[in-house]
C-alpha positions as CSV (number, residue, x, y, z in Angstrom):
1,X,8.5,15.1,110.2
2,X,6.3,13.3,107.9
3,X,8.1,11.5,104.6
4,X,7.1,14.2,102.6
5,X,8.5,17.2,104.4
6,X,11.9,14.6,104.7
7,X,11.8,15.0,101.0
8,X,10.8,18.3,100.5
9,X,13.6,19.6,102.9
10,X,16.5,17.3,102.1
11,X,15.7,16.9,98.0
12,X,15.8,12.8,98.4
13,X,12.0,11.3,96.4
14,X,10.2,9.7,98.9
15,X,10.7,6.1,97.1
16,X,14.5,7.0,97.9
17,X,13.5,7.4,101.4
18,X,11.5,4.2,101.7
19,X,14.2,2.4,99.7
20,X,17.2,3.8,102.4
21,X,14.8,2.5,105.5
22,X,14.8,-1.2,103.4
23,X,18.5,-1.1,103.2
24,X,18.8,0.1,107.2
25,X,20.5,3.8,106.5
26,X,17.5,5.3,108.0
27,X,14.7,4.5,110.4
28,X,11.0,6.1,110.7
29,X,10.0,6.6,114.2
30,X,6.3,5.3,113.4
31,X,3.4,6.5,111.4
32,X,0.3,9.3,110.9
33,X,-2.0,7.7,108.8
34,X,-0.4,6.1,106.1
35,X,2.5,8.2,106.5
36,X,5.8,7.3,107.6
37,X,7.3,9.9,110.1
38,X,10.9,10.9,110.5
39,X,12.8,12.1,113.8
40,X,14.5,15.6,112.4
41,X,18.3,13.8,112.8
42,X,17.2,11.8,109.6
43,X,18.2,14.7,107.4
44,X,22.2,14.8,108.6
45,X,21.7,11.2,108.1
46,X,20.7,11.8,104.7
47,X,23.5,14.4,104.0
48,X,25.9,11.8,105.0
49,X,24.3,9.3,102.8
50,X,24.9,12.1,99.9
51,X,28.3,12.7,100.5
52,X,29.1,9.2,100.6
53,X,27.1,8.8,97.5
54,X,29.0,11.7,96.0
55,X,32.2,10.3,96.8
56,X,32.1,7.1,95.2
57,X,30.6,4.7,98.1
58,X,28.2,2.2,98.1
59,X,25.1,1.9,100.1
60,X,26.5,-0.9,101.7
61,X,29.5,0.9,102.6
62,X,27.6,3.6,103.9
63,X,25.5,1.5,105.7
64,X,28.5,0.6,107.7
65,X,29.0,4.4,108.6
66,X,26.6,4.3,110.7
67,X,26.7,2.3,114.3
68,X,23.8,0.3,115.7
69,X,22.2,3.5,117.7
70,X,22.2,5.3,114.4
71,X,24.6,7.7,115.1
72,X,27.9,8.4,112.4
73,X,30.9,5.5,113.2
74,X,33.2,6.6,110.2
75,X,36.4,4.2,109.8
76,X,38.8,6.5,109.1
77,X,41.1,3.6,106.9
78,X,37.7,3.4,104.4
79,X,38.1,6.8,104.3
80,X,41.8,7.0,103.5
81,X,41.1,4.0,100.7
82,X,38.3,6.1,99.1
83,X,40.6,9.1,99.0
84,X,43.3,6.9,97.0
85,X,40.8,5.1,94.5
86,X,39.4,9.0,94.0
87,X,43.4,10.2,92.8
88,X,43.7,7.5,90.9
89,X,40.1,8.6,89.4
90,X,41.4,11.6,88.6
91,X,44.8,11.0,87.0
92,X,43.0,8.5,85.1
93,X,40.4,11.7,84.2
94,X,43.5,13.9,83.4
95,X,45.7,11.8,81.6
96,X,42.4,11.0,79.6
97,X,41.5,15.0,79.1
98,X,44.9,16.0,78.1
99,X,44.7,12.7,75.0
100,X,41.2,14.3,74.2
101,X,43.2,18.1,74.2
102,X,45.7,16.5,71.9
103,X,43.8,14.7,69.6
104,X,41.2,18.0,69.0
105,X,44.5,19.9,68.0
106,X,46.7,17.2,66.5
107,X,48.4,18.5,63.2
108,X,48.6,14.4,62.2
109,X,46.5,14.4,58.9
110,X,44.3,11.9,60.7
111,X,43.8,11.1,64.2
112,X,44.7,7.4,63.2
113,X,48.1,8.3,62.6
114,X,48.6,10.5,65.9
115,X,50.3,8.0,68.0
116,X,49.1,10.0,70.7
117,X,45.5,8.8,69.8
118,X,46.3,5.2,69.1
119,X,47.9,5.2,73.2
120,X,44.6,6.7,73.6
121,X,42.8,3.2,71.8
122,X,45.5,1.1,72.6
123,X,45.0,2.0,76.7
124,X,40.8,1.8,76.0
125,X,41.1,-1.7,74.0
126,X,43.3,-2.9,77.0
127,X,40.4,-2.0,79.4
128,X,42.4,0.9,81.5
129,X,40.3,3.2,80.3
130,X,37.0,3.1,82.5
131,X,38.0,0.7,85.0
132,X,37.8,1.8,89.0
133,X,41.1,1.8,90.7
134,X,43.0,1.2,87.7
135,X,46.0,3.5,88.0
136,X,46.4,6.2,84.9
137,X,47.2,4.8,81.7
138,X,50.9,5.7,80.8
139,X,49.9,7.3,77.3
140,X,49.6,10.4,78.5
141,X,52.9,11.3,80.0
142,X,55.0,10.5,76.9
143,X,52.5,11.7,74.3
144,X,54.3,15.4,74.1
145,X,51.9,17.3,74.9
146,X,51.0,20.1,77.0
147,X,48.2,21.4,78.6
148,X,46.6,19.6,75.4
149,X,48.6,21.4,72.7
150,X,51.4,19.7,71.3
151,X,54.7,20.6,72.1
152,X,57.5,22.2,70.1
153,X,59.4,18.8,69.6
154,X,55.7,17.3,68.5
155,X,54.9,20.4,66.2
156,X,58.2,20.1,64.6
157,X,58.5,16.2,64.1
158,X,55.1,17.0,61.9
């Protein structure tokens, strides 16, 4: 397959293409012309390069997917690593939603005086807020809330 029927089917611009053969996650198996051609295995190549893309990997760790014939050599422990940094992605993501919830529907007369929201600052001045592999900020699971509504204590403490 020619470059641009590599991008056509697999929805990677051919720059992308050219710039994954620099960085050795994909290999043309010569030219026509001008053109660089592409043995049809280049596309699962290029889903895995997606996925891993998707998931939060680098090229470089990508790269390392992939043994010196070209074919997949996943480490199952990167994998395993990737899966815990993504949890703590996403407690970080819910704690974050469930402030957010709060803060919409906070009866405080301004969100400055919500201490809910000032965890919320507090936790993003700190840097906790943001950072990769950063475990969930704490200000969340005291905050009385629930399912971003406050709770009965909160409502009735205002």
């Amino acid at each position: 397959m020619d470059i641009a029927e590599v991008a056509k089917r697999s929805g990677v611009p051919a720059s992308a293409l050219r710039f994954y053969e620099e960085k050795g996650l994909i290999r043309s198996v010569g030219r026509q012309g001008l053109r660089r051609r592409y043995d049809p295995g280049v596309l699962d190549r290029l889903a895995l390069i997606a996925l891993g893309r998707a998931a939060g990997f680098s090229l470089d760790e990508i790269g390392r997917m992939f043994g010196s014939d070209g074919r997949p050599r996943i480490d199952r422990r990167m994998l395993a690593d990737k899966a815990e940094q993504l949890d703590g992605t996403i407690r970080m993501l819910v704690a974050m939603r469930r402030g957010l919830r709060h803060a919409a529907v906070c009866p405080a007369p301004s969100h400055m005086e919500c201490p809910t929201f000032r965890r919320l600052l507090s936790a993003a001045a700190g840097g906790a807020i943001g950072k990769r592999g950063r475990k969930a900020p704490g200000f969340i699971a005291t905050s009385g809330t629930r399912r971003g509504r406050p709770s009965r204590a909160a409502r009735a403490k205002a």
